[in-house]
N, C-alpha and C positions, 0 to 999 in steps of 0.2 A: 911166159909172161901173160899171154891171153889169157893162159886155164886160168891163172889168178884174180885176172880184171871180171872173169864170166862166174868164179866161185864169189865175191862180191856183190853181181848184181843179184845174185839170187838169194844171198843172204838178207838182204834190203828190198824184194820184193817178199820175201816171208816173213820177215819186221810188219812191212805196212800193210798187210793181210791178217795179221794178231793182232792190231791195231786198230781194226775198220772191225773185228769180229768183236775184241770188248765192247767200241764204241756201241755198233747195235745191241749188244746186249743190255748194256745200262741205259738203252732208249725205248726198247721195249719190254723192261721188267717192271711185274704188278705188284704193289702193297702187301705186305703180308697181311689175310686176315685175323679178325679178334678172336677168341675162342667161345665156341657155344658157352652162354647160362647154363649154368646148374641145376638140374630140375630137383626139386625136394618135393616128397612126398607128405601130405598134410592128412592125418589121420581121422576118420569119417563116425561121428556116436550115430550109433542107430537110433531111433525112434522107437520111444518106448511107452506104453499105454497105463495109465494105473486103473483100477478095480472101482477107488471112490475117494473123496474129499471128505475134510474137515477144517472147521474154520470155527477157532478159541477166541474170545476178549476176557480179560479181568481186569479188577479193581483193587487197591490197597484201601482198607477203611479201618479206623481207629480199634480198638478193643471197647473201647471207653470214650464216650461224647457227654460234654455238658454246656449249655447254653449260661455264659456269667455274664452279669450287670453290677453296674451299682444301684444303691437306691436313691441317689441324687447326682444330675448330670455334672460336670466339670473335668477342669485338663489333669493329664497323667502327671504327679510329678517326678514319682520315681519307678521301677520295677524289683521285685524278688526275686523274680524266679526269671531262667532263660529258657528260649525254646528247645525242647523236648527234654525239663525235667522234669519228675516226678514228684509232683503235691498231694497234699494228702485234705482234707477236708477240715477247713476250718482254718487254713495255713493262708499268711498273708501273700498276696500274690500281686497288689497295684496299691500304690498311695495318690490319690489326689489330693492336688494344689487347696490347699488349708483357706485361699485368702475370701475365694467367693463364699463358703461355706459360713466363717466367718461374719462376714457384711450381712450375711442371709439374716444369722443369729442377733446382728447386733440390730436389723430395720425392724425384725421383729418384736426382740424387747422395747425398742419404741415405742413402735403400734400400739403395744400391751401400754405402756406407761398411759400414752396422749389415749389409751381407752379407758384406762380406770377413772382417770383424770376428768374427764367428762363425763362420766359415771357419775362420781363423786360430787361434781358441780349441781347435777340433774336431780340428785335427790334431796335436795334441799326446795321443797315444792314447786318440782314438775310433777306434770300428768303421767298418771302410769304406763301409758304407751310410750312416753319418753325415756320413761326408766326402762321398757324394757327392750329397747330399743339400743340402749345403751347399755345392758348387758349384754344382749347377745352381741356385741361388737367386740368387748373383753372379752365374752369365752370365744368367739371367732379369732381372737388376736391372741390366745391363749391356746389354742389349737394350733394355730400357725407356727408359734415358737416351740413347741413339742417337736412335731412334725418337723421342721427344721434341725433339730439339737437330739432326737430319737428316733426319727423313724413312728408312720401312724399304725397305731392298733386299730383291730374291729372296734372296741371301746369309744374310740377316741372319734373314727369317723360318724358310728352311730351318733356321738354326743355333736358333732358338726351338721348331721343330717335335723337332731333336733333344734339346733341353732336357727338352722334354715328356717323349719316349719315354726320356730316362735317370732320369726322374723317377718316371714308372709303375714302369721297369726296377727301382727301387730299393724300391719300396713290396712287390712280388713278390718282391723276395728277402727281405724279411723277412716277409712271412707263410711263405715255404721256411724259411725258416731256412739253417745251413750247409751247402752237403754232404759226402759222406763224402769226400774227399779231403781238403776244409779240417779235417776233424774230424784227421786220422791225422798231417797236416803240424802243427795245433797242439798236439796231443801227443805228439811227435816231438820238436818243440823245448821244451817242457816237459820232456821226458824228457832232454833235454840240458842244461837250464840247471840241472836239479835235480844231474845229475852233476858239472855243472866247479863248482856251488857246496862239493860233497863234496871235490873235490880241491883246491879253494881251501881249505877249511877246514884240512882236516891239514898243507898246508904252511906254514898260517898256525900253527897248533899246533905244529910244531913247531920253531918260532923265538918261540916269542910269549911265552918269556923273557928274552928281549935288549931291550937298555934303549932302543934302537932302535928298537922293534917299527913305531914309528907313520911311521916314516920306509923299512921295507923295503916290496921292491917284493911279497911274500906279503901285505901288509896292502892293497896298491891293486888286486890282481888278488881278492882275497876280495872287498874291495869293488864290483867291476866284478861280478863273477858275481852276487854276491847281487842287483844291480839286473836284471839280464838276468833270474834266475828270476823278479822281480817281475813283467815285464812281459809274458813267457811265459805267466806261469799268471792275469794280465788275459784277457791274448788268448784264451785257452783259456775259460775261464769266459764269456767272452761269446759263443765258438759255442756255447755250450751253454745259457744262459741264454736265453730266449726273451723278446721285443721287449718289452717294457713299453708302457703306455695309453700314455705323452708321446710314443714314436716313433715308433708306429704313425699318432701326430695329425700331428709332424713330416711325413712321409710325405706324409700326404692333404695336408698344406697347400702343402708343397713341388708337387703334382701340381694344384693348383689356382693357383698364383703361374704354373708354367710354364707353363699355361693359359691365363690371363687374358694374359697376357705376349706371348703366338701371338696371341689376339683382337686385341689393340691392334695388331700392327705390321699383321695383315691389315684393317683398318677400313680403310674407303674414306676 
């Protein structure tokens, strides 16, 4: 019964010595560590020299260039053609807005009317600088409506350039006044109309008691004369008269219309 109690104790002090040998070991075991990175290798270009350089620019440029206008400004109204097709010359390619073109043509045949018009008033005995003063404002206002409704010719601005210079020509004779030849010709014929109205008169006097009177041909020849002295001693009175402020203004305006007139048809 001893050996039994002493086979016990030594089983239970070899129990609590496996026992005290795990505990240290799970009091002094270390982390496992991580495992080394992976080194990869990274491939190295050599350095390499070149001989020489070159250094290009270009340009893309048309086959074919051409600079287009019209011959009178105004808005687009419609198009023909799109970008990048192929026209050929003389092919319509823009329409402009019809309204201002229009308006242009109809201020113009005004102009033209209110210048003939005034023409026409003038020559019923105005002075010849008035008359011609009032021509060149028609062919200036007759220039203008071409040139609006066709397009100007060499023709047409020469005949505008001589507008001008009969338009100057005409503001220069009246700051002249008349010369002496018109002076001696229009009292020459005042000296004449004042005579046949004398010789009118006494042949009229001396029938101008016939019961007749208004029916003989002394009553339609007095009559004749006395309008002819009227119109003679106009004439006369106006080379002598010197120009008044309104014709002098005439003048300038006329010499600026024929101007502006030259401008237009030479405008690009």
């Amino acid at each position: 019964m001893n050996g039994h109690i002493l086979r016990q104790r030594r089983l239970g002090a070899a129990v609590l010595v496996l026992a005290l040998t795990v505990l240290l070991a799970g009091c002094t075991s270390q982390p496992t560590p991580a495992p080394a990175p992976a080194v990869t290798a990274v491939p190295t270009i050599p350095l390499q020299t070149t001989s020489g350089k070159a250094t290009a620019s270009g340009a893309i440029v048309p086959a074919h260039k051409a600079s287009l206008g019209f011959t009178a400004a105004g808005r687009v109204q419609s198009s023909a053609v799109a970008e990048g097709d192929q026209v050929e010359a003389g092919a319509l390619l823009l329409t402009l807005d019809q309204a201002n073109a229009q308006a242009a043509v109809a201020q113009a045949e005004s102009a033209l009317t209110q210048a003939q018009a005034h023409l026409d008033e003038l020559r019923s005995g105005a002075r010849p600088q008035e008359i011609a003063a009032a021509q060149a404002r028609v062919e200036a206002a007759q220039a203008r409506l071409t040139q609006v409704t066709e397009g100007a010719s060499d023709e047409e601005i020469a005949a505008a350039r001589a507008a001008l210079a009969a338009a100057q020509a005409a503001q220069q004779e009246l700051y002249r006044g008349p010369g002496e030849q018109d002076k001696i010709a229009a009292q020459a014929a005042l000296d004449n109309a004042t005579a046949a109205v004398q010789q009118a008169q006494a042949a009229y006097d001396r029938v101008a008691g016939n019961s007749d009177i208004g029916a003989r041909p002394e009553s339609r020849q007095l009559q004749e004369a006395t309008n002819n002295l009227t119109a003679a001693q106009a004439r006369y009175d106006a080379l002598f008269v010197p120009p008044d402020a309104a014709a002098v203004a005439a003048a300038r305006a006329q010499i600026q219309q024929a101007q502006a007139a030259l401008d237009q048809l030479q405008a690009p």
